[in-house]
C-alpha positions in Angstrom: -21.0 -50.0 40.4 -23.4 -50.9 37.3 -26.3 -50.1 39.7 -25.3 -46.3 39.9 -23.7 -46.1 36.3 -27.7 -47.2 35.2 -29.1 -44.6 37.7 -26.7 -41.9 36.3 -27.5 -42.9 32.7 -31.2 -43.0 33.5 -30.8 -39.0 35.4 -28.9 -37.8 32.3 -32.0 -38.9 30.4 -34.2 -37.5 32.3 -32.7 -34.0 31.9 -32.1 -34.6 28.5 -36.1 -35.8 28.0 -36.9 -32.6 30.0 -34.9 -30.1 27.9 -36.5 -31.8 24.6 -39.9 -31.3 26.2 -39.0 -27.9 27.5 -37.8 -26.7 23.4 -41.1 -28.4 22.0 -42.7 -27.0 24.3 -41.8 -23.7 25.4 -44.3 -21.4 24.1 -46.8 -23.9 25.7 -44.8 -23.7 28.9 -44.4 -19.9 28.8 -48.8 -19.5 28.1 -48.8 -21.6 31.6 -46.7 -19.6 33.6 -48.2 -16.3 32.3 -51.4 -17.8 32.9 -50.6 -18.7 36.3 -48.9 -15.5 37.1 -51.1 -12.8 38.4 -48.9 -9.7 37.7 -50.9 -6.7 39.1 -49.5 -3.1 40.0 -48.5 -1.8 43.6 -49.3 1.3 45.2 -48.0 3.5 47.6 -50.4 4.0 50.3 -52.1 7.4 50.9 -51.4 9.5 54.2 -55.5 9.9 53.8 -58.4 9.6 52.1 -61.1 11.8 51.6 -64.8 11.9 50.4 -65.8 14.9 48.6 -69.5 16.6 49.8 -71.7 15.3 46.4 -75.1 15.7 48.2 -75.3 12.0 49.8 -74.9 11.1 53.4 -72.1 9.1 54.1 -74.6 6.8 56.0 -76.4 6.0 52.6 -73.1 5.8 49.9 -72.1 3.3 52.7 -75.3 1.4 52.1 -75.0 1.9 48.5 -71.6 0.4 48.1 -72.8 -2.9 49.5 -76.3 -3.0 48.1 -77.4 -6.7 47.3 -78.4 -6.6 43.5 -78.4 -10.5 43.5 -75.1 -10.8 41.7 -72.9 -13.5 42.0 -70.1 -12.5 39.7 -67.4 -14.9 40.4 -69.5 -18.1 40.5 -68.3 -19.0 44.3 -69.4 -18.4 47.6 -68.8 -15.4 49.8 -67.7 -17.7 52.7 -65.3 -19.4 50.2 -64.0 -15.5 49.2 -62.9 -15.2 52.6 -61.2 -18.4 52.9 -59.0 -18.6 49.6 -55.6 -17.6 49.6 -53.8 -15.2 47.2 -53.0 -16.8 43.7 -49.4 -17.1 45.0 -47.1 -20.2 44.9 -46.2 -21.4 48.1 -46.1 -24.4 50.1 -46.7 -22.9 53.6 -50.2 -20.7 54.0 -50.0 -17.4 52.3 -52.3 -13.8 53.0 -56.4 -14.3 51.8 -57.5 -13.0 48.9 -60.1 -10.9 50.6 -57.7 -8.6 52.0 -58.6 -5.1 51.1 -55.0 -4.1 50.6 -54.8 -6.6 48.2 -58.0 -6.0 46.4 -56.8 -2.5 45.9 -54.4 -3.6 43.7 -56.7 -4.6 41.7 -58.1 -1.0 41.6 -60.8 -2.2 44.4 -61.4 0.8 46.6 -60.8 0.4 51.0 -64.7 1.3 52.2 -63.2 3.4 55.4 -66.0 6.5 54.9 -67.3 5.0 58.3 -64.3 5.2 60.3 -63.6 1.7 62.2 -66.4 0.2 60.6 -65.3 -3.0 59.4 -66.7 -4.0 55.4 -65.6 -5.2 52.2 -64.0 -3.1 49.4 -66.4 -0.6 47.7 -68.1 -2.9 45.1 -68.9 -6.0 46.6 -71.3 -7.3 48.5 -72.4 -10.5 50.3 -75.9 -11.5 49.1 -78.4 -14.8 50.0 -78.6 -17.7 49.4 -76.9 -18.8 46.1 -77.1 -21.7 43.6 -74.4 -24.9 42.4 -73.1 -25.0 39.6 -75.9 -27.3 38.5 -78.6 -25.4 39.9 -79.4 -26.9 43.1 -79.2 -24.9 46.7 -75.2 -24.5 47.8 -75.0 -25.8 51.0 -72.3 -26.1 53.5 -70.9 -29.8 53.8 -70.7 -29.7 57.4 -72.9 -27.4 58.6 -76.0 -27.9 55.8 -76.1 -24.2 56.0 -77.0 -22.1 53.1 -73.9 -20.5 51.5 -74.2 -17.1 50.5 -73.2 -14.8 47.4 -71.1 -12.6 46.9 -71.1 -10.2 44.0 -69.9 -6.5 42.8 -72.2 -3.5 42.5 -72.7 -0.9 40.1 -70.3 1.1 43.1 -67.5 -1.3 41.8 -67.6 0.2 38.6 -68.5 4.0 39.2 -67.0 5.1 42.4 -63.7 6.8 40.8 -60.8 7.7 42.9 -57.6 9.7 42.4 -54.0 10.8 44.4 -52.3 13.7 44.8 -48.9 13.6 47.0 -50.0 11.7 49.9 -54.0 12.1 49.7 -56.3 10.0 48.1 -59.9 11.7 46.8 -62.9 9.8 46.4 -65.3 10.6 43.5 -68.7 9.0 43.9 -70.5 8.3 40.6 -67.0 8.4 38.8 -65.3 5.9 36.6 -63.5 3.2 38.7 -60.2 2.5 37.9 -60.2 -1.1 38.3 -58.9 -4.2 36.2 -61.8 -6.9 36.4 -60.1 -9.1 33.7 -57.0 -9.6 36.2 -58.7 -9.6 39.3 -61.4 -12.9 37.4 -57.8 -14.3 36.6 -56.7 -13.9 40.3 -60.1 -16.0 41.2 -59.3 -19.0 39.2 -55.7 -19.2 39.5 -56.7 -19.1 43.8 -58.9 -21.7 43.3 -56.3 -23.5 41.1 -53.9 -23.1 43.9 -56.2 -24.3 46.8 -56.6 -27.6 44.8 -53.1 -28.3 43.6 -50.7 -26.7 46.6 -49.9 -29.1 49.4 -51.5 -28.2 52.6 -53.8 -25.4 50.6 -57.1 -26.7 50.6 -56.5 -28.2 54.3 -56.1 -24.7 55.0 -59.1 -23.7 53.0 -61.4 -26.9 54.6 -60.2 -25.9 58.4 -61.8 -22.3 57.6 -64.8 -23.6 55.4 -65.9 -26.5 57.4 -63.7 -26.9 60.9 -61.3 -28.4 61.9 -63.2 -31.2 63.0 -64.6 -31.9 59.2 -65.1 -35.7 58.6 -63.3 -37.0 55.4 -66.7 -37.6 53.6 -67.3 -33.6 54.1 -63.8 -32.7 52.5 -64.2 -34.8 49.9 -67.9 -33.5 48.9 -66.2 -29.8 49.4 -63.5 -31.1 46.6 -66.3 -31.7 44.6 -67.9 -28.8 44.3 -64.1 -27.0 44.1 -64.1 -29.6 41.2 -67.2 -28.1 39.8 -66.4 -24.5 39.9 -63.1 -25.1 38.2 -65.1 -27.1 35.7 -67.1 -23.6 35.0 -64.3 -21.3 35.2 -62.4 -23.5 32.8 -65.8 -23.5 30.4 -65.8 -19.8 30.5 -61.7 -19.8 29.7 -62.6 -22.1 26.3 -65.0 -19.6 25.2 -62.5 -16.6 25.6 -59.9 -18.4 23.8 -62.7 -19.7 20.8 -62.8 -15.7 20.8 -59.3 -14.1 21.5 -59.4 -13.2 17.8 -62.0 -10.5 18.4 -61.1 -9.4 21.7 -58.7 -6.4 23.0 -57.3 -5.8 26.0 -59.8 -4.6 28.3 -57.3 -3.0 31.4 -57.7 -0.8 34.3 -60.7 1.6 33.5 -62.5 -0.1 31.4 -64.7 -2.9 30.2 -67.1 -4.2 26.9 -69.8 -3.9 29.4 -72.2 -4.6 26.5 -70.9 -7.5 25.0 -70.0 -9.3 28.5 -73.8 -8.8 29.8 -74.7 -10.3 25.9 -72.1 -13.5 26.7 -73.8 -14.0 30.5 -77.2 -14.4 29.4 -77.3 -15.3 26.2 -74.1 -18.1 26.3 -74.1 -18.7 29.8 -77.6 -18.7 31.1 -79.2 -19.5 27.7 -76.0 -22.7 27.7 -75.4 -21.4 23.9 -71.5 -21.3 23.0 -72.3 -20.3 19.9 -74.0 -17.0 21.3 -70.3 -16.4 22.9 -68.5 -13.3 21.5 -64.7 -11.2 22.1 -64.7 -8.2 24.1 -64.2 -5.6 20.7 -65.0 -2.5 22.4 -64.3 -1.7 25.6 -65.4 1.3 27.0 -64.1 3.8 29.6 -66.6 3.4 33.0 -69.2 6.5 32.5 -69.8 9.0 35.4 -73.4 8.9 36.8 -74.5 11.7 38.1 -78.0 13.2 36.4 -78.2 9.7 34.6 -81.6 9.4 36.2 -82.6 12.2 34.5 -81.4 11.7 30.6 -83.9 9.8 28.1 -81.1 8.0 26.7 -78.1 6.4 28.4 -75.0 4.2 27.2 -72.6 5.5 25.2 -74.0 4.9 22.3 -77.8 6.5 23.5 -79.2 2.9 23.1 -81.5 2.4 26.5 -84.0 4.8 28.0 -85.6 2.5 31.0 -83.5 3.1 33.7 -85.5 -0.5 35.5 -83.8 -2.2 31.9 -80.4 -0.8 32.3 -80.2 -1.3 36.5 -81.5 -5.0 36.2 -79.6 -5.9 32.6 -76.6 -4.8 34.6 -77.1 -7.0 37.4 -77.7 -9.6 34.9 -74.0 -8.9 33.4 -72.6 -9.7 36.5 -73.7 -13.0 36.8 -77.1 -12.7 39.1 -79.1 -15.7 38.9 -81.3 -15.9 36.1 -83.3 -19.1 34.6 -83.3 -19.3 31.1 -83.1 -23.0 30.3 -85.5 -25.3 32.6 -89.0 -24.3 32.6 -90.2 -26.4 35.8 -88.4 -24.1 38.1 -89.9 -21.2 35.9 -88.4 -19.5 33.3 -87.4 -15.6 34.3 -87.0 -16.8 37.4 -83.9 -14.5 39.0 -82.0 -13.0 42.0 -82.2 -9.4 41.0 -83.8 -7.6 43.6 -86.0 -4.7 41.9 -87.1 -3.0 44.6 -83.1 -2.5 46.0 -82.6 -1.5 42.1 -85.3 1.4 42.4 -84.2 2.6 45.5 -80.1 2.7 44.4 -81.3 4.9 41.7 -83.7 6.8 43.6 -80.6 8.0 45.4 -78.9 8.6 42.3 -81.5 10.9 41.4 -82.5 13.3 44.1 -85.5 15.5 43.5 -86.5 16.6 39.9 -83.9 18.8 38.1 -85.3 22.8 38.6 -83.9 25.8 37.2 -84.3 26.9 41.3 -82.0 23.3 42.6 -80.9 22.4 39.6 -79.9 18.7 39.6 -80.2 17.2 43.2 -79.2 13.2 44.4 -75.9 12.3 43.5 -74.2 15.9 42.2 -70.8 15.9 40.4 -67.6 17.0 42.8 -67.1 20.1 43.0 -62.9 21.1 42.5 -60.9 20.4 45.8 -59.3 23.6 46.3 -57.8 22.9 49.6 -56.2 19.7 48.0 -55.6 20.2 44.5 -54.2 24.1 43.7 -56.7 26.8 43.6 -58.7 27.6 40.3 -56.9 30.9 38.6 -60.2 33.1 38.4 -59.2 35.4 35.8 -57.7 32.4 33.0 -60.9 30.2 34.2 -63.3 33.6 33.1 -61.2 33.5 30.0 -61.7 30.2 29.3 -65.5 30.5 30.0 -65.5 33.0 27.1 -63.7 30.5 25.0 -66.1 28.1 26.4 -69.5 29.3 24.6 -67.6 29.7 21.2 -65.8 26.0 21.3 -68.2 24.0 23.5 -71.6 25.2 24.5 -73.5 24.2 21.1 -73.3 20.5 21.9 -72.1 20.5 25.5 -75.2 23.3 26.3 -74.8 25.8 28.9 -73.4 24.7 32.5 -75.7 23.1 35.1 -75.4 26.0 37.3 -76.9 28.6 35.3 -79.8 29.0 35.1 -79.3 29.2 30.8 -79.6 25.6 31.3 -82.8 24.8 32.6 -84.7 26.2 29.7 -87.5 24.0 29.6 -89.6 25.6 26.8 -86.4 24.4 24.6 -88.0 21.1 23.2 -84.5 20.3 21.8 -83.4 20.3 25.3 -86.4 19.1 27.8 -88.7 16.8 27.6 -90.9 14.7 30.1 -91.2 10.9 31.4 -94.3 9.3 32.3 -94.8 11.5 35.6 -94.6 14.6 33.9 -91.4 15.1 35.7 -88.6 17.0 33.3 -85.5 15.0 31.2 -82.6 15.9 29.7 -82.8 15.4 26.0 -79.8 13.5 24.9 -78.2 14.8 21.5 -76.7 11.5 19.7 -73.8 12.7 17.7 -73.0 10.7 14.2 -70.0 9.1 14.2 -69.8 10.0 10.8 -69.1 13.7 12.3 -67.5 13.4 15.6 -64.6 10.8 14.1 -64.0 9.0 17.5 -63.6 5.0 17.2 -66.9 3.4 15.9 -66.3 -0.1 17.5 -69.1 0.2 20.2 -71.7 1.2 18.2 -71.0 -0.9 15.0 -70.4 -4.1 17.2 -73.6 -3.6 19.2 -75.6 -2.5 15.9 -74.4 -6.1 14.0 -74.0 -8.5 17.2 -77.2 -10.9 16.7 -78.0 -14.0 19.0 -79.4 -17.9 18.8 -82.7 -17.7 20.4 -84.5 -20.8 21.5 -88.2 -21.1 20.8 -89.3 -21.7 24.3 -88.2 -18.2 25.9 -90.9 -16.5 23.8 -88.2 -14.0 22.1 -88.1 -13.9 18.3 -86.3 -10.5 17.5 -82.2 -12.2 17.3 -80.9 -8.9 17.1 -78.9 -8.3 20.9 -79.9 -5.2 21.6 -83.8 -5.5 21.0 -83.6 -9.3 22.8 -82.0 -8.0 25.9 -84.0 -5.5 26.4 -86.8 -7.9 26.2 -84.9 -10.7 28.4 -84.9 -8.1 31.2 -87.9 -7.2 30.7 -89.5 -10.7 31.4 -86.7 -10.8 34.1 -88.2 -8.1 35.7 -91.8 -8.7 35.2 -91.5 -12.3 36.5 -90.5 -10.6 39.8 -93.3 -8.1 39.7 -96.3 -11.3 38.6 -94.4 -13.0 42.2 -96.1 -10.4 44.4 -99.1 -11.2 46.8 -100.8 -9.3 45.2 -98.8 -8.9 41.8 -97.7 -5.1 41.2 -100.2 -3.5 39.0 -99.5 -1.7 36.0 -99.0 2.4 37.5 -96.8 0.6 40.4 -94.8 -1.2 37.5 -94.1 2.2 35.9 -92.6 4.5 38.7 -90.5 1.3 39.6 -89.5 1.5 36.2 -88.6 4.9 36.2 -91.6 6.0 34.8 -90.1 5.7 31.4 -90.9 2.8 28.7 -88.8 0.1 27.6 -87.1 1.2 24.4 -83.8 0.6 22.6 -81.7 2.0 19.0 -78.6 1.2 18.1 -77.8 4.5 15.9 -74.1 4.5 14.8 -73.5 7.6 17.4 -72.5 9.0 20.5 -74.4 10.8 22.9 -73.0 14.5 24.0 -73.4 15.6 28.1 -73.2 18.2 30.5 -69.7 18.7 31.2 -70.1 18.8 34.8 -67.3 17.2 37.1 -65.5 16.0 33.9 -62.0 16.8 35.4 -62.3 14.4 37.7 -63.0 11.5 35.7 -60.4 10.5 33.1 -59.3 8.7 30.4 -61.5 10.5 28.2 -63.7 9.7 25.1 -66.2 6.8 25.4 -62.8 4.4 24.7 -60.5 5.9 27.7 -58.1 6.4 24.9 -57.0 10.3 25.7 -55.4 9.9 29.2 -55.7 13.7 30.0 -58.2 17.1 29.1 -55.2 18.9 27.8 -54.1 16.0 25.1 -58.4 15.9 24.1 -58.3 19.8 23.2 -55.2 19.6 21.4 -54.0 18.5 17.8 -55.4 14.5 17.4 -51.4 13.5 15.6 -50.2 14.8 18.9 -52.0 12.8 21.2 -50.0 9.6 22.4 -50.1 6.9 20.8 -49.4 4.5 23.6 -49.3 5.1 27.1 -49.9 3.3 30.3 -53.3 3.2 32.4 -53.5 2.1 36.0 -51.2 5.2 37.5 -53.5 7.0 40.2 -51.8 9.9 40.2 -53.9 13.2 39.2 -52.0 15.7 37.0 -53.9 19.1 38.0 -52.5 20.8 34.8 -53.2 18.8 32.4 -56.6 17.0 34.0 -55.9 13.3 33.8 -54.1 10.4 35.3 -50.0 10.6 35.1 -48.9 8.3 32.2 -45.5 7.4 33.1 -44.6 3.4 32.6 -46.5 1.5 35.6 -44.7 -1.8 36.6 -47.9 -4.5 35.7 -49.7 -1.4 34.5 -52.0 -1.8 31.3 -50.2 -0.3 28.1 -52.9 1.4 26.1 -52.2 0.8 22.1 -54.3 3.6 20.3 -53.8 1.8 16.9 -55.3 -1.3 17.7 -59.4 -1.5 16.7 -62.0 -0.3 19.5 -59.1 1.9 20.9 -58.5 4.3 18.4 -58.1 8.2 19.7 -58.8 10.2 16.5 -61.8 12.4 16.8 -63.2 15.3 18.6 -60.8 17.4 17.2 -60.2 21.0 17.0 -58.3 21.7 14.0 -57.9 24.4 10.8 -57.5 21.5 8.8 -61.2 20.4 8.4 -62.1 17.0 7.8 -64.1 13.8 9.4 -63.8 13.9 13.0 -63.1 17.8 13.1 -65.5 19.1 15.4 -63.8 23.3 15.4 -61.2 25.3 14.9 -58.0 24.8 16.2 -56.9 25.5 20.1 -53.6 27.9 20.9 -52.1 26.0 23.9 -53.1 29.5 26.0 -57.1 28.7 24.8 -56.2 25.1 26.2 -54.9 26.5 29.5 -57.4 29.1 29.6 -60.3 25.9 28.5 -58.9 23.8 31.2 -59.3 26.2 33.9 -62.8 26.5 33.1 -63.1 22.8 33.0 -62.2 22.9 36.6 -65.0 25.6 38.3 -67.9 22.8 36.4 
């Protein structure tokens, strides 16, 4: 009797221990769950999806989703991406993580343009060999096979894709609707899982190394899942040191900038101190004619396209030696030649008032899908078009008003002689939209060690000359190395220049309706809400619907269960600007719209 009075005295204090913990604790408690909960969106699934003609063979965009650029952006494996489960508690074995229906979740688009070709979301790819976490080959415990990367492409962030009832449309070179963030968070918390779950990493072993593993190989495969968790929990520190600066990032968008700044010079350069918040994420830009502008970004601040193409690859996590000079510093996994040829594709021919822009074009408007263009409002709105929009947005690509290339304002050359776009930067000072980008890339400086032979500690002006020892380390590695005029048309036969101006550059508005949010921030979901009054554009509303509103031009808004909530008032996501209004003033850009000029505007919008 004493013996279970003490055991029922000893349970009661047990609870009563736990539910003291659990109110000291709570908001501790509550961080871990979140943390550990993986709340993304679902979908309804499209009846079909369709590819729009933009002037690439679907044999090539297929070989362009899955181009190798040497990235290994979540610091594991492809074999182990196809073994890990979903970041979902269970104790019996659960779907993988490399489903593609799962992945699309995530924003990740099915690759199905080949019909019953089997391949991994458009976006990633599986790469060579790839290094540990302390640099040394990654082999397979069992096997002593090399394992391989696996990495996104710039397809993962600019192939864009909308629904409409029951079909999906594919836009190639558009902005991606996709939440990196979560799906990074997804990663660890799998990995998490695989080493805490009972009967998880078994699971994960069987399919990594056999069935017929010995102990010794299991335990050197917990290893290295020790050592990845090791980095991914590194990288978490950082993020917290930082929350203070950082936003909400979401579907759409990313602070491309200031992530490929914290890879290689925090990461590869093993600075923490060189570490800094995401404060201005950016809406994913459409790429089509990119090759042919002499300024890119945003914010006009690289002309090389070799500099932008390799500093990308660099952002998401390629290999890149920064820190031990015996194994040769610049030494990456960035494939140039695969670069050059991905924007070769891009490009086309060069632009001609007889062609006009060939490679990638913009989508032209589904008529047979979406409802027919009103001819006689959209020749309105063309009218209302060279009054409100032509002075900085020029004439449309399809005339021939366009390709006037005596117009030095307009056209210049690159080192070929071949013609370029010349890309108007427009002070924020006068087009009022949210100066986070700029100002954050303009004052973000970096720690440089004396041994990588950079002195310049201002970011922009040492990444461009980080990639450009990157990429010249690759071109000295040639038997025999590439000589300077082969250097240049890889390059893109333009030189390797930055600015950081406190401005935005102004484009063709060519295939614009099919890529919303809009303004460099995302923060305008639709065409109709940009043209109108700035007090009347929402103030919060939710990204990550995929549903296309063919009035309006934009992504539905409505509340999306695990959608992203887009706060306008919060720093880097302001929507002010680029305003027509009476009432003149900073950010006023002309006179105010009737809502029958919007209509009449947005029609227009749609026959670009």
């Amino acid at each position: 009797m004493l013996g279970r009075i003490v055991k029922i005295v000893i349970a009661v204090l047990v609870v009563f221990g736990v539910y003291v913990a659990y109110g000291a604790f709570k908001d501790d408690i509550a961080q871990l769950w979140d943390g550990l909960h993986v709340k993304i969106a679902e979908y309804p699934q499209p009846r079909k999806t369709v590819w729009l003609d933009q002037g690439v063979s679907k044999d090539k965009l297929g070989w362009f989703y899955h181009a190798d650029q040497g990235t290994r952006t979540f610091g594991i494996p492809y074999e182990w991406f196809m073994a890990l489960e979903q970041p979902v508690i269970s104790l019996t074995a659960v779907d993988l993580l490399s489903d593609s229906a799962y992945l699309d979740r995530y924003g990740f688009i099915p690759d199905t343009i080949i019909p019953g070709k089997k391949a991994l979301p458009i976006g990633f790819t599986q790469g060579g060999p790839m290094s540990d976490p302390t640099g040394r080959p990654w082999r397979n415990p069992s096997s002593k096979q090399d394992m391989t990367g696996i990495g996104l492409t710039c397809a993962a962030c600019h192939t864009g894709r909308f629904t409409y009832k029951d079909t999906a449309v594919i836009i190639d070179g558009g902005p991606a609707l996709t939440d990196l963030f979560k799906l990074k968070q997804g990663m660890g918390v799998a990995l998490f899982f695989t080493k805490i779950l009972p009967g998880r990493f078994n699971r994960f072993a069987d399919r990594i190394l056999g069935p017929d593993s010995t102990l010794d190989e299991r335990e050197t495969l917990k290893y290295q899942l020790d050592q990845v968790l090791n980095q991914y929990k590194a990288v978490k520190d950082l993020e917290q040191v930082v929350a203070s600066q950082s936003i909400e990032e979401g579907y759409g968008r990313l602070d491309a900038l200031n992530r490929i700044g914290n890879q290689v010079f925090s990461q590869d350069l093993n600075k923490p101190e060189n570490y800094r918040g995401s404060s201005a994420p950016v809406h994913y830009p459409r790429i089509w004619n990119t090759p042919w502008f002499d300024w890119v970004q945003y914010n006009g601040s690289i002309m090389q396209p070799m500099v932008r193409n390799a500093g990308e690859a660099l952002g998401v996590s390629a290999e890149l030696n920064l820190t031990d000079p015996s194994k040769g510093l610049y030494k990456s996994s960035v494939p140039v030649n695969t670069l050059h040829e991905m924007e070769q594709m891009i490009a086309g021919d060069p632009p001609s008032a007889e062609n006009g822009f060939s490679g990638l074009k913009s989508p032209k408007w589904p008529g047979d899908i979406l409802p027919p263009i009103n001819e006689t409002l959209a020749a309105r709105g063309g009218e209302l078009y060279k009054v409100h929009c032509q002075e900085c947005h020029r004439p449309p690509v399809t005339s021939k008003a366009f390709f006037d290339f005596g117009n030095a304002k307009w056209w210049t050359k690159n080192q070929a002689g071949q013609p370029l776009v010349v890309v108007e930067n427009i002070p924020i000072e006068h087009v009022g939209t949210d100066p986070a980008q700029a100002a954050d890339m303009g004052a973000r400086t970096v720690a440089l060690p004396s041994n990588i032979g950079i002195s310049d500690p201002r970011f922009a002006f040492a990444l461009k000359d980080v990639v450009q020892n990157t990429v010249n380390y690759i071109y000295d590695q040639q038997d025999p190395p590439l000589n300077d005029e082969q250097r240049k048309v890889i390059n893109g036969n333009m030189p390797n220049k930055v600015q950081g101006e406190l401005a935005y550059k102004v484009r063709s508005l060519n295939g614009v309706w099919a890529t919303p949010p809009y303004l460099h921030n995302g923060s305008v979901p639709t065409i109709d809400a940009l043209l109108g009054p700035a007090k009347d554009r929402p103030a919060k509303f939710y990204l990550g619907n995929r549903e296309y509103d063919p009035v309006k031009l934009g992504y539905k808004t409505d509340k999306l269960t695990n959608g992203f909530e887009f706060d306008t008032s919060i720093r880097g996501n302001s929507n002010k600007g680029h305003e027509f209004s009476n009432t003149k003033g900073p950010g006023v850009i002309g006179d105010a719209l009737s809502p029958e000029d919007r209509k009449a505007l947005i029609e227009y919008l749609k026959t670009l």
